[in-house]
N, C-alpha and C positions, 0 to 999 in steps of 0.2 A: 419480667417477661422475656423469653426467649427469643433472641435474632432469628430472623429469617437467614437462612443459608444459600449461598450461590455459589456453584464450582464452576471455575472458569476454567477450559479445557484448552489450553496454551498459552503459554508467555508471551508473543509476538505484540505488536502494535496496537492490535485491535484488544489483544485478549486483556492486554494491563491496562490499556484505556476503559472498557468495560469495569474490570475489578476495581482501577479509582472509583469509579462514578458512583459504582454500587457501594462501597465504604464510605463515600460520603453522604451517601440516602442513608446511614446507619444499617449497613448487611452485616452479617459475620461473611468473610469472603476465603476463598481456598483456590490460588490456583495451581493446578498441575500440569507441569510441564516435561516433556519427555527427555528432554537437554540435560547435562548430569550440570549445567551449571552455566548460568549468565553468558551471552556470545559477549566478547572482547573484541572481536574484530569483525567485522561485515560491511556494506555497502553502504550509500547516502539514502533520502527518502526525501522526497520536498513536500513540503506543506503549504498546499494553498490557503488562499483567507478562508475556504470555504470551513475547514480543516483548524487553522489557527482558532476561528471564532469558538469552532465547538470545542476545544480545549479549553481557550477559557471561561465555557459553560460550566466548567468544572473545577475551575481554579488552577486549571495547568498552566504554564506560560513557560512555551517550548524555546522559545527564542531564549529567553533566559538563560533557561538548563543547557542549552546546548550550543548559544554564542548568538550573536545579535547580526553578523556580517550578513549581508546580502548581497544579491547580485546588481548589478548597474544596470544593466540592459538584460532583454532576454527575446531569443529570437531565430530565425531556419533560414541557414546557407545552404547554398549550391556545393558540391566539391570541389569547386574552383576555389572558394572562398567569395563570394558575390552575397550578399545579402537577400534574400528572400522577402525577409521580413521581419522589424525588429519593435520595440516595444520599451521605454525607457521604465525602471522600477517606477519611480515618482508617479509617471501616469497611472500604473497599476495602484499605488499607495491612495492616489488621489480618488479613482473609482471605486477601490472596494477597501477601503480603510487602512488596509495594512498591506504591506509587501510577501509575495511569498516568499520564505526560507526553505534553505536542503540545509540536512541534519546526517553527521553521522548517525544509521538507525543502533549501534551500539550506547550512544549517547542519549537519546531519547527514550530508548528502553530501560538505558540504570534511571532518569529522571522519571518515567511514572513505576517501577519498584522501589523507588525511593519512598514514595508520599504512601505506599502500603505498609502495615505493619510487616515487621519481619516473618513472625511463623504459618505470614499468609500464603509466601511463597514456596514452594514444594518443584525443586527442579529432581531429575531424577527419577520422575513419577510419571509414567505412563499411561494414560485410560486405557485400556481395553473395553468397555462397554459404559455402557448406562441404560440400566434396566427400570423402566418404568411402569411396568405389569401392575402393581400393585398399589397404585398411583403417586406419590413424589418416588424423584428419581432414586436410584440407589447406583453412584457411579463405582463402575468396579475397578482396579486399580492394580498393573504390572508386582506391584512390590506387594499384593494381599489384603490391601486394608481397602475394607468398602466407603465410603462417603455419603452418607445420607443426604438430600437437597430438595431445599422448596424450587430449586431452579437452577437448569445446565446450564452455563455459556460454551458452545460450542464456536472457540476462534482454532481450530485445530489445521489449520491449512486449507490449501490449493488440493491436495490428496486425500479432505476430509475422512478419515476416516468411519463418522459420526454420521456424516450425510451418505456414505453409502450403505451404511447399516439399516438408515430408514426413510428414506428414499431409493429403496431398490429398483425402483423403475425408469430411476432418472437417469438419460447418457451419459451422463459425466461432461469430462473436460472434452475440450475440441484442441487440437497443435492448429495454430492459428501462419503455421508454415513458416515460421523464422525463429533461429537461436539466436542468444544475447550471451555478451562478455559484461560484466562489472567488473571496475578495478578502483582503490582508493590513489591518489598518490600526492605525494606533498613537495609541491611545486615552486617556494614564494619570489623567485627571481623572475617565474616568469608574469607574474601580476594578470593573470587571466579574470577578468571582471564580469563578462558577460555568460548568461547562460544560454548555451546556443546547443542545437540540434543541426548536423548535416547532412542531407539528403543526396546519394547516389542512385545509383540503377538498381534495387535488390540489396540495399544497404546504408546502414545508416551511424552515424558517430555522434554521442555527445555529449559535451562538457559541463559541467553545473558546480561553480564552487561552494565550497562547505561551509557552512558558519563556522566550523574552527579556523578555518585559512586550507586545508587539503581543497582537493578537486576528487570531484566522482566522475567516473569514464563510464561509459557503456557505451557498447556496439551491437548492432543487429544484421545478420545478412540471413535473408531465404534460401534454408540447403532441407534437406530433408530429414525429418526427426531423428535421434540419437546423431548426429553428424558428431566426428570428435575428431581433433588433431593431436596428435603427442605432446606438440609442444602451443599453446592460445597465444603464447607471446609473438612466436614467428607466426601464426596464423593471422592476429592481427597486423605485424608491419606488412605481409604479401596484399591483406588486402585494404588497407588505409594508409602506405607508407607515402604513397603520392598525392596523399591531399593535403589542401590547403595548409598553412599555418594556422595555430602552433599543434596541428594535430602529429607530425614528426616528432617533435619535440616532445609531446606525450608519450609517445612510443615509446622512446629511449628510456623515460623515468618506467614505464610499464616494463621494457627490458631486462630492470631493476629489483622487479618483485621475483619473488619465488612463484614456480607455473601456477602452487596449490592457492597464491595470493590474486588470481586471478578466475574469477567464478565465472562460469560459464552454464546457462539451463536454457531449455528448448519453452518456449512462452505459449501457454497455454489459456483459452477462458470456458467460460462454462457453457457447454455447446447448448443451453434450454434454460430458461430461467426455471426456478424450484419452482413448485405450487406454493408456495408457503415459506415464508422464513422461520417458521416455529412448528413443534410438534412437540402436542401435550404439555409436560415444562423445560423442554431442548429450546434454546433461541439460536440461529447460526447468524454468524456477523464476515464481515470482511470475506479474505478468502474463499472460506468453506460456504459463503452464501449466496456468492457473485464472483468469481474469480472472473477475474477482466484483465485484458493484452495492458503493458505498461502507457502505451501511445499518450495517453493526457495524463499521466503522473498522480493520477485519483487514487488510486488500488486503496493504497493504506490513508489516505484521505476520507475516503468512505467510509474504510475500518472504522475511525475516529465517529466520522458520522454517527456512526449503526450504533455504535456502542452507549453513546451520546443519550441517543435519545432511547433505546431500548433502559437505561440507568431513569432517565425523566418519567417514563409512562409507567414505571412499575411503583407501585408501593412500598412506602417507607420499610425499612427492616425490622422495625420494633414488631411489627405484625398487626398491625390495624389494617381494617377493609374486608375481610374475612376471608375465606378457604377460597373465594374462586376471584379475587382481586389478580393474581399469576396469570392464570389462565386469560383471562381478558385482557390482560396489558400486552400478553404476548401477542395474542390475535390484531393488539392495534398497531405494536412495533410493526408487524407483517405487511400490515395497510400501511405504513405512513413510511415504508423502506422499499417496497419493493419493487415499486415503481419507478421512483429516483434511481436506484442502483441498477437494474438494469439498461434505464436508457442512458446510463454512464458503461455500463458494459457492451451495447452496442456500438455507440461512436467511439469506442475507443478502437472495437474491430474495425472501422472504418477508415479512422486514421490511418491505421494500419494497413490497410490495404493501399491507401496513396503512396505511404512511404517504403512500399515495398515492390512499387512498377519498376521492371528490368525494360521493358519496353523503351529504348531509346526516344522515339518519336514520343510515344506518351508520358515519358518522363519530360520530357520539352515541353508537352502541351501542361502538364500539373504543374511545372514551375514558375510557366507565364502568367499560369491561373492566380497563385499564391501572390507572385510581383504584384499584379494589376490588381489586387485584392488593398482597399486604402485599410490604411492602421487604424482605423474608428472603429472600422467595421470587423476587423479580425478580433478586436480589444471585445467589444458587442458580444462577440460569439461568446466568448468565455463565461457573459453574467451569469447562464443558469447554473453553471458551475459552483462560479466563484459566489455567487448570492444566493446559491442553492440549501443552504441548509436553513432549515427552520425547527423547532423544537414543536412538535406538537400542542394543539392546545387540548 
């Protein structure tokens, strides 16, 4: 009997988490990706338990592939360096079972292209369309070769290309009024153990060590979209050179890197949620289905999510359940995702919006707010998060 087939339309987090899960329901899988070839180098990605658990829904086990360190504490300074508020791993471990991890996302990405056969993945290969006129898809493809499919995985990004083609009506993204720097860098004298965010006026820094032993940097300040500097290295010591420790000290290793080793993008979410996360046999996951501001560190946690359970509610690959088992699984992924993902994509604008008051006086009053907030209760917030995933039944 013939595999069912599923193109999954980008390499990224979500798109190879997808393609696992479907390989392992027995699919024949195909994904293409527009990269002439596996990133080597890019940023961190943290994985909450929400995130952890559904990997190893699948038999992934990220910490493994990608290093077991974690962070000790994690928690929001003032730019003086004053504590905000802080959160020991252990209690996190003890509430929702496991600790979060950050992951080089280079490192996580070779560990699920690993668990796929090789001739699944197809870098170099660009979708241009996916034509489903005549009912299963027929994806059309940069390099000439069409691809027949009982089913699209659309993880094509934050710039979907896929969701503007058939969602024409939909607004698109929102610039949610602040750009970000990411930087890797590899620290080990200075033993930095906690993962901390710090909160200025219209600006924000912070730290999150790697499970290899690097640290990931990001910065955010509210300037107006496309803002650019010559050089992000002097852009950042002008405007975090005077804070707390050891964010100088970061500076100087970032000094270190070449400008191009220092990534900078204007943060964007999706100004409307979609009607639908499916059309016809298109599924959109992660990015392309909810792009949401970084602020709670969900983005590709979700990805993971989506993919999860969109791999659960579909039908084996051998092809039992008959002609219209696709079509119905897709329709319940939409129900059992779209709800979750966006009220993750709303609080995260939210966040966002606290951490981005210039307002002196109101930056005073959210700082007092966050102190005078007990640790029980800040930990609390996080459950529907962090206990948020469930596999359909």
């Amino acid at each position: 009997m013939t595999k069912r087939h599923a193109v999954v339309v980008g390499a990224g987090i979500g798109g190879l988490t997808a393609a696992v899960a479907l390989h392992r329901r027995d699919w024949h899988v195909t994904v293409c990706e527009r990269a002439p070839e596996p990133p080597a180098t890019g940023a961190g990605i943290g994985l909450a338990p929400n995130a952890l658990r559904a990997l190893d829904t699948i038999g992934v086990d990220a910490a493994h592939a990608a290093g077991r360190a974690v962070p000790a504490t994690m928690g929001l300074r003032r730019a003086d360096g004053r504590w905000l508020t802080r959160a020991d791993t252990a209690d996190l471990t003890a509430r929702y079972g496991v600790p979060p991890i950050a992951v080089p996302r280079p490192a996580l990405t070779g560990a699920l292209a690993s668990a796929l056969p090789p001739e699944a993945l197809r870098y170099g290969t660009a979708v241009t369309a996916v034509d489903g006129s005549s009912g299963n898809p027929i994806v059309r493809t940069a390099v000439g070769r069409d691809l027949p499919a009982d089913l699209v995985v659309a993880a094509d990004g934050i710039h979907s290309p896929l969701r503007r083609a058939h969602f024409p009506a939909h607004p698109g993204l929102h610039y949610i009024g602040e750009t970000a720097w990411r930087a890797v860098v590899d620290t080990p004298h200075l033993r930095i153990a906690a993962m901390s965010e710090t909160w200025g006026r219209g600006q924000r820094f912070g730290v999150t060590p790697l499970s290899d032993g690097r640290l990931y940097l990001y910065a955010t300040a509210v300037v107006p979209a496309g803002t650019r500097s010559a050089d992000p290295r002097a852009e950042l010591r002008r405007r975090f050179g005077s804070w707390h420790d050891p964010i100088p000290a970061l500076l100087d290793h970032i000094d270190r890197l070449s400008p191009t080793d220092v990534l900078q993008n204007d943060l964007h979410d999706l100004a409307a949620p979609l009607p639908r996360l499916h059309h016809g046999r298109i599924a959109w996951l992660g990015d392309a289905a909810h792009a949401m501001a970084p602020n709670l560190g969900q983005g590709g946690c979700q990805a993971i999510e989506d993919a999860v359970v969109l791999a659960h509610l579909l039908p084996a690959g051998d092809g039992g359940g008959g002609s219209d088992a696709v079509p119905a699984a897709l329709a319940a992924y939409s129900a059992a995702r779209r709800n979750r993902t966006d009220a993750v994509r709303v609080r995260g604008r939210r966040v966002g919006r606290l951490g981005a008051i210039r307002n002196p006086l109101a930056a005073a009053a959210r700082d007092l707010a966050v102190r005078a907030t007990p640790a029980r209760l800040a930990l609390r917030g996080m459950d529907d998060l962090f206990n948020g995933f469930r596999l359909p039944r």
